[in-house]
N, C-alpha and C positions, 0 to 999 in steps of 0.2 A: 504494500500500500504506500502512495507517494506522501511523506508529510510535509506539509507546510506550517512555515510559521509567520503570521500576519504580525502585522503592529499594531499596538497597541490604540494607534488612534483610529476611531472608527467613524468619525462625525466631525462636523464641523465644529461642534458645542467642543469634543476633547481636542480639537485643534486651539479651537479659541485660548481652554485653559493652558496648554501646550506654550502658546506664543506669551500668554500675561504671564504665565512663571520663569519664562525665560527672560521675558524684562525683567521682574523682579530680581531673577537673580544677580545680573549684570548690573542694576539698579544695588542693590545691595553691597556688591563688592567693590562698585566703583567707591560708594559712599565709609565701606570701610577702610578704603585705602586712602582715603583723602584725609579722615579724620587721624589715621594712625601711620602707618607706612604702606607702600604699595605691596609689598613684596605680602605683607596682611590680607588685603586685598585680592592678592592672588591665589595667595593659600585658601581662602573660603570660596572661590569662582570654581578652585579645583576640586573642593569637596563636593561642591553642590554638584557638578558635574558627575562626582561619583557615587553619588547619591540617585539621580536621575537615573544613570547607564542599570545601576540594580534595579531600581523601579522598573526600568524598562524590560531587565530579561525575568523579571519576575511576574509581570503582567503579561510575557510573551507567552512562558510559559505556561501560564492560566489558558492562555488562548489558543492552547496547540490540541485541547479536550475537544472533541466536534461534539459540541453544546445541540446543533439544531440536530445530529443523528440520533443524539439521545431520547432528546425530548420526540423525538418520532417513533423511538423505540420502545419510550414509554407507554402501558396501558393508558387505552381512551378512555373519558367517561362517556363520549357523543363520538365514539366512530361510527361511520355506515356500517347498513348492515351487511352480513357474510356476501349477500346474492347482487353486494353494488359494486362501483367501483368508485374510488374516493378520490377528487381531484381537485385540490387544494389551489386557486388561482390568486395570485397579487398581483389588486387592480393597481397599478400604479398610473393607467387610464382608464375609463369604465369599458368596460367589455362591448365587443361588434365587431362585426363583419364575418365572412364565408370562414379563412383560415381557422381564425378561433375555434368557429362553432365546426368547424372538422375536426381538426385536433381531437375536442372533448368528446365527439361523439361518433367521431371515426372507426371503433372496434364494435363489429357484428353482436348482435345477441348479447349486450351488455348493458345494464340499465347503470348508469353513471349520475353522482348524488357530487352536486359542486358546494364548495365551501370558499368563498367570497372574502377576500381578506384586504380592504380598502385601507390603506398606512393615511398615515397622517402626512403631507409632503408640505413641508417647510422652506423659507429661504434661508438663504446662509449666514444672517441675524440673528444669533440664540439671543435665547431669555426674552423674544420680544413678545410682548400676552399679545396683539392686536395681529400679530403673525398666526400664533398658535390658533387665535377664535377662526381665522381667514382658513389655515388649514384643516380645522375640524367642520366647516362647514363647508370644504370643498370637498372633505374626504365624505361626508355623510350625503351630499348631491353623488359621487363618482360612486359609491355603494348602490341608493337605490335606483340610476338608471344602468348600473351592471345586473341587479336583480329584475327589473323590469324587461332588459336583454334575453335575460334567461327562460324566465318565462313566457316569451314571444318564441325562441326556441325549442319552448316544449320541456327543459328541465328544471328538476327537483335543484334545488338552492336555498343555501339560506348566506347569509353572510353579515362582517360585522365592521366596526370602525377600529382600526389596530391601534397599541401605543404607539404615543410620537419615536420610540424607537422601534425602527423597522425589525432589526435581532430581535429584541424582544417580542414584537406583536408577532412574529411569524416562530418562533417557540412557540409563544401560548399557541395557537393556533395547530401546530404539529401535536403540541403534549394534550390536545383537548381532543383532538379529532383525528389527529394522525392522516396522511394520505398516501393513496397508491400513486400518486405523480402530481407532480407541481406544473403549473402552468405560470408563467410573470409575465404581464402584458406592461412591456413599458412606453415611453413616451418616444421617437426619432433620436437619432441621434445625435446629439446639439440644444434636441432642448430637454433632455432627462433632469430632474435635479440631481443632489448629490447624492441624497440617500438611493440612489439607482443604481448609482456606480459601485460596481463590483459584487452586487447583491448576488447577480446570476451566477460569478464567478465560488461564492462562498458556496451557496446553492451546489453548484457542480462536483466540487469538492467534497462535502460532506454528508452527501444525501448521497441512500444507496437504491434511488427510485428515479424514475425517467425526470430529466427536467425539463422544458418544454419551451420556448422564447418566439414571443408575439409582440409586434413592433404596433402600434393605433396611434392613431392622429398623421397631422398633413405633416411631411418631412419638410 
């Protein structure tokens, strides 16, 4: 099995934090060498630094567990039933058109039960509330006309609004309902936001079920 190990920054929000504590620290050291001697100064720049590099392979290594294989390998309390098949889609656009609905409903003699998983897609401004209200009320418009799709299709669905972290909403979503295959409908290429990038890529990685990649909207 290939392993990989990601870094530790996954979002914009641990970049943000990422970039303010590295002011800090260079904010810090400058200020200690000014008030005492430089060579001071540079002795605490080097610690912090040494300090960061451990944080760093110690969160690496936190990250090297495949969190989402787990959480899929964990008992459902709401999997489908034995006679379905379970297809997990993140609307990062709301769901349409021909490919899609081939995809889901492609294999013969198969009644297939979709589970709807609308993220919350943000700009690259953490902590801003008037961003996050924007986002949940985009995510909960881009849910109900993906389940209105669905139903015009003829399938069973049900679906919900995921945490503002995408890792996270798509855990719960695996450790609740578990699926036989993922579907990620995203945005063109250019105009994805950030939480898009590299999701398929983790996806690919860590999941031992088909994964699926459907492009909506004008390129």
């Amino acid at each position: 099995m290939k392993s990989t190990m990601r870094a530790p920054i996954r979002s914009e929000t641990d970049a943000f934090w990422v970039a303010i504590g590295g002011a800090l620290v260079v904010f810090a050291s400058l200020l200690t060498g000014w008030l005492t001697e430089p060579v001071i100064g540079l002795v605490v720049f080097v610690i912090a630094i040494v300090v960061a590099v451990v944080a760093y392979l110690v969160v690496g290594g936190r990250d090297r567990f495949p969190s989402l294989r787990i959480a899929a390998s964990e008992p459902h309390a709401h999997g489908a039933a034995p006679d379905q098949r379970h297809v997990l889609v993140i609307a990062n656009e709301a769901l349409s058109g021909a490919e899609l609905r081939e995809l889901i409903v492609g294999r013969n003699g198969e009644r297939v039960e979709l589970d709807v998983l609308a993220p919350v897609l943000t700009s690259r401004v953490p902590f801003e509330f008037s961003d996050i209200d924007r986002g949940l009320a985009d995510a909960r418009e881009r849910l109900e006309r993906s389940l209105a799709w669905a139903r015009e299709q003829g399938l069973a669905a049900r679906g919900e609004v995921g945490d503002p972290s995408t890792t996270t909403a798509i855990e719960d979503e695996l450790r609740d309902f578990g699926a036989d295959e993922v579907i990620v409908v995203t945005h063109p290429r250019g105009l994805e936001t950030w939480q898009e990038r590299g999701e398929l890529d983790r996806l690919q990685t860590e999941l031992n079920v088909p994964i699926r990649h459907v492009v909506v909207g004008t390129p």
